[in-house]
C-alpha positions as CSV (number, residue, x, y, z in Angstrom):
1,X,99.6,115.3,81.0
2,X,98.7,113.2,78.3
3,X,95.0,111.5,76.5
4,X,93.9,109.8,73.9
5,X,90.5,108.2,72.9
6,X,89.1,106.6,70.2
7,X,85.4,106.3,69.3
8,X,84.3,103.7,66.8
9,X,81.1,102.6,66.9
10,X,78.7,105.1,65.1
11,X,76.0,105.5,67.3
12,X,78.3,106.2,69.7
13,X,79.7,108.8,67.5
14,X,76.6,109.8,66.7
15,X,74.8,110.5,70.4
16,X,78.4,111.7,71.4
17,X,78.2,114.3,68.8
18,X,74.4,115.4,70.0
19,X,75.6,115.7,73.5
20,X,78.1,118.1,72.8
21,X,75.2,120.1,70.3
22,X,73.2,120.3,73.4
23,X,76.1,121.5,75.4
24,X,77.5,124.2,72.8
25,X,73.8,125.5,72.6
26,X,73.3,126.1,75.9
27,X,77.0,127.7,76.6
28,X,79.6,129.4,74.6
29,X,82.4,128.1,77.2
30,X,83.4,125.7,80.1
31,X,85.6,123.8,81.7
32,X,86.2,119.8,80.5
33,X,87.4,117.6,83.2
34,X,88.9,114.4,82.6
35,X,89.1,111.3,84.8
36,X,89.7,108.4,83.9
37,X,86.1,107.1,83.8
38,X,84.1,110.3,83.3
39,X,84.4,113.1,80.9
40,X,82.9,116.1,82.6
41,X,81.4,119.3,81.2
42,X,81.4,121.9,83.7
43,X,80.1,125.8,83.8
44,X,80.6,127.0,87.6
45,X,79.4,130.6,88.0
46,X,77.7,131.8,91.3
47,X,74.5,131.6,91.3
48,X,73.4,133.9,94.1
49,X,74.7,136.6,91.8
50,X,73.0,135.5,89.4
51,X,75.2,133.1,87.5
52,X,74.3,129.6,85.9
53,X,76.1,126.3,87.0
54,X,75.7,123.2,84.5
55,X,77.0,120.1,85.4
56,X,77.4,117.3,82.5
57,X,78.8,113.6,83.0
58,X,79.9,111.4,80.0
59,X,80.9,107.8,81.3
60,X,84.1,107.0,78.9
61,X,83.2,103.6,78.8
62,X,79.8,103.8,77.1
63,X,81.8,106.3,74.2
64,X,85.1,105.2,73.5
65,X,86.2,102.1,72.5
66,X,90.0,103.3,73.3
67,X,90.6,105.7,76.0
68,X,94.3,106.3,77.9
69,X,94.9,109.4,80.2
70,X,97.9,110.3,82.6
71,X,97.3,113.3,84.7
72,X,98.9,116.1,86.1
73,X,100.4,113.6,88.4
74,X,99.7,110.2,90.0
75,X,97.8,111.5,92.9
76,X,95.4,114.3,91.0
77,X,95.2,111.8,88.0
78,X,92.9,114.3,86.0
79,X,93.2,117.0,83.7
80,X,90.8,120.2,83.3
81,X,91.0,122.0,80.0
82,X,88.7,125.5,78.8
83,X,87.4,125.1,75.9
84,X,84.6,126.0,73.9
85,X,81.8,123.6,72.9
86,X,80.8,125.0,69.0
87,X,84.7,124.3,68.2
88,X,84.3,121.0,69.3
89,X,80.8,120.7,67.5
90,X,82.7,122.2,64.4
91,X,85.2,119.4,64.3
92,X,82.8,116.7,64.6
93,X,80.4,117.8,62.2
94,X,82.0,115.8,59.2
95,X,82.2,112.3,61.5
96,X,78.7,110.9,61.3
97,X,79.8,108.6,58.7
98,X,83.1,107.9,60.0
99,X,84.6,105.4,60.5
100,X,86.5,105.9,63.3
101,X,87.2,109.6,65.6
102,X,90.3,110.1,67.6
103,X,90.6,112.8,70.1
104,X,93.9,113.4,72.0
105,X,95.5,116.4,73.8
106,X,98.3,118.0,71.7
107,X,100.6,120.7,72.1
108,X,101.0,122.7,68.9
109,X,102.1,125.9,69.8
110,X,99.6,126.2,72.0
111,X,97.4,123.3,73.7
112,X,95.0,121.8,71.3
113,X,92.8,118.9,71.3
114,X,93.4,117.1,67.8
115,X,90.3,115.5,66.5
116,X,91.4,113.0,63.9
117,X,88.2,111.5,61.5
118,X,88.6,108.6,58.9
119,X,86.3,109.5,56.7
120,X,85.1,106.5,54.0
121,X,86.0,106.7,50.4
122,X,84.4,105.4,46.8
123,X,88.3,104.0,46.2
124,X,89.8,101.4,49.0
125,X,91.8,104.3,50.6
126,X,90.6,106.5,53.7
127,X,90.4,110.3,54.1
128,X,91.7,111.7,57.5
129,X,90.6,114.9,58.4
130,X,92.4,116.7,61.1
131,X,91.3,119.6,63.0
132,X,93.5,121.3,66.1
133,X,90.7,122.6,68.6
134,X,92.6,125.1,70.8
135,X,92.1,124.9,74.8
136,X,93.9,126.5,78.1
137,X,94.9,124.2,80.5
138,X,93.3,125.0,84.2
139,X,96.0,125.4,86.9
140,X,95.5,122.7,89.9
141,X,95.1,125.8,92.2
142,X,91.6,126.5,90.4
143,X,90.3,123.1,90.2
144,X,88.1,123.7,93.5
145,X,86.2,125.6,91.2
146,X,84.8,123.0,89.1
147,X,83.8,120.5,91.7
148,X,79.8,118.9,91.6
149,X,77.5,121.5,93.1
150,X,76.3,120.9,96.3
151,X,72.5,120.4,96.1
152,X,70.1,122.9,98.6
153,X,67.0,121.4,99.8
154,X,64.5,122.1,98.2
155,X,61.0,123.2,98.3
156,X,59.3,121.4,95.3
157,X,60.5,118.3,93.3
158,X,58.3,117.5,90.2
159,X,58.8,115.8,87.0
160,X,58.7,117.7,84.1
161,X,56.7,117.6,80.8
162,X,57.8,116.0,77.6
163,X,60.6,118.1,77.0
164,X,60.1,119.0,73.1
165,X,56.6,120.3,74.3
166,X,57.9,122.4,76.8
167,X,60.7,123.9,74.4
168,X,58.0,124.6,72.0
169,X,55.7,126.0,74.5
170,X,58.7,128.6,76.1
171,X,60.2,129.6,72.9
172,X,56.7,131.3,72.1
173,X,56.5,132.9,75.1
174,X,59.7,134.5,75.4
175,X,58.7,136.5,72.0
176,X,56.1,138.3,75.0
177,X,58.6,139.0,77.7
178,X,62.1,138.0,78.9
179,X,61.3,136.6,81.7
180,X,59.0,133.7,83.0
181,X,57.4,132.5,85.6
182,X,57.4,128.9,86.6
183,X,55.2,127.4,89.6
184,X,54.7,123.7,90.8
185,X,53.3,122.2,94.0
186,X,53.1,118.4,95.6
187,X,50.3,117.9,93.8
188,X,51.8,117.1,90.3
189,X,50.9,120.9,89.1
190,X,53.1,122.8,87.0
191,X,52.3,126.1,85.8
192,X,54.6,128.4,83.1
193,X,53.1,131.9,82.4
194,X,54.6,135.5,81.3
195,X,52.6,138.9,81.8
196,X,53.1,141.6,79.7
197,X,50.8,145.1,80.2
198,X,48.3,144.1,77.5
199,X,47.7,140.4,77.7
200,X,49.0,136.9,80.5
201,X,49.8,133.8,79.3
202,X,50.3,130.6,81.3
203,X,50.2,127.0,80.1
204,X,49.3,123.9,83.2
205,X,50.2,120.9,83.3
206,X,48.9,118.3,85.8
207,X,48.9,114.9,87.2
208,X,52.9,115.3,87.0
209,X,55.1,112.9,89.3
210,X,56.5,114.6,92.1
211,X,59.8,113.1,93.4
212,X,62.5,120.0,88.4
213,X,63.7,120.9,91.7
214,X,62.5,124.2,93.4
215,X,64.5,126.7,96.5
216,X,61.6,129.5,96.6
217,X,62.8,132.5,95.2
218,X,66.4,130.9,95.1
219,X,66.9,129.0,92.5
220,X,65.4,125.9,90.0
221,X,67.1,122.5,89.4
222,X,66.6,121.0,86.4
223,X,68.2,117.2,86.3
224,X,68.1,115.1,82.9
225,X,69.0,111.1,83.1
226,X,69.3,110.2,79.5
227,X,70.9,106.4,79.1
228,X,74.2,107.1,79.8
229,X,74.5,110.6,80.3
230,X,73.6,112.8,83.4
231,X,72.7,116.7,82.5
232,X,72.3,119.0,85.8
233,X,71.5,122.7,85.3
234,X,71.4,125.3,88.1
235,X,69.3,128.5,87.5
236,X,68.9,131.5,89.8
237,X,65.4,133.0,90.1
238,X,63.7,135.9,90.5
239,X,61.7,136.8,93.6
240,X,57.8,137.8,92.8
């Protein structure tokens, strides 16, 4: 198996870098698959038994401005790696001035994938920082594991809110309970509310476009479609 990308271009470096902050915030570990167009982020637990499944897509080509990959062999021409996402974050936190980022798979001791940064200097010469980032390589017998979930059909489809409202709006209610309760209907309604023995809460939203996905009392879909990168997040619910 072998890879090697380069990113260049700082807003790519830059929204790369926020991608994986998003990522590493939401999970402490997954699985990376990569193709040769798509890097995948990929958390696969079962989510009847109350598991999450996250399901990321980063097109190479809209990232890296070099990008070369051989497989575990010619016909499974991809590779699937564990890591963690704050290591990653950790590495990349000294690139947003960079002048260029290299990531490849290495083999020191242990699989690692070495994030090289060129860092700019007051003198003509360049700083390169190196940082090992250790993974385990997935065998090819588990890789069945990690393919796209297979969407239910569901009950409710609705747009959501503007999501730095939202985030403000749930982070103050999980201080009352740890749980929430989330309703929407075909008529562009949305409703969020926790209940606690001394005092409810809800927030509503209307006049939302309908076709996050709903399977009553299963489990909630939420799909984000940001430029070039796809987000899908698969939460079990609660029956009340």
């Amino acid at each position: 198996m072998r890879f090697r990308g380069k990113l260049i271009d700082v807003s790519c470096i830059q929204h790369f870098t926020r991608v994986l902050g998003t990522i590493s915030k939401i999970i402490k570990s997954c699985v990376l698959r990569i193709t040769p167009s798509t890097w995948y982020f990929i958390l696969s637990e079962k989510v009847i038994s109350g598991g999450i499944q996250i399901w990321c897509e980063l097109p190479q080509g809209h990232f890296f401005d070099e990008y070369a990959m051989d497989g575990v062999s010619a016909e499974d021409n991809e590779i699937y790696l564990e890591v963690v996402p704050e290591n990653l974050i950790k590495a990349l936190r000294t690139a947003q001035a960079a002048k260029w980022i290299k990531i490849k798979l290495t083999k020191k001791h242990a699989p690692c994938l070495t994030v090289e940064v060129d860092l700019p200097t007051v003198s003509a010469h360049s700083r390169l920082v190196v940082h090992d980032v250790p993974v385990s390589v997935v065998p090819h017998r588990m890789w069945p594991d990690y393919q796209e979930p297979k969407l239910p059909k569901f009950d409710v489809s609705i747009c959501m809110p503007q999501i730095k409202t939202l985030k403000n709006i749930v982070e103050k209610m999980k201080n009352l309970n740890n749980c929430l309760t989330l309703a929407a209907n075909y008529n562009g309604e949305l409703k969020l509310s926790v209940s606690t023995d001394m005092v409810s809460v809800s927030t509503h939203y209307q006049d939302l476009i309908n076709p996050v996905n709903i399977v009553h009392k299963r489990v909630v879909h939420f799909y984000l479609q940001h430029e070039d990168v796809s987000l899908q997040y698969f939460m079990p619910v609660i029956a009340t």
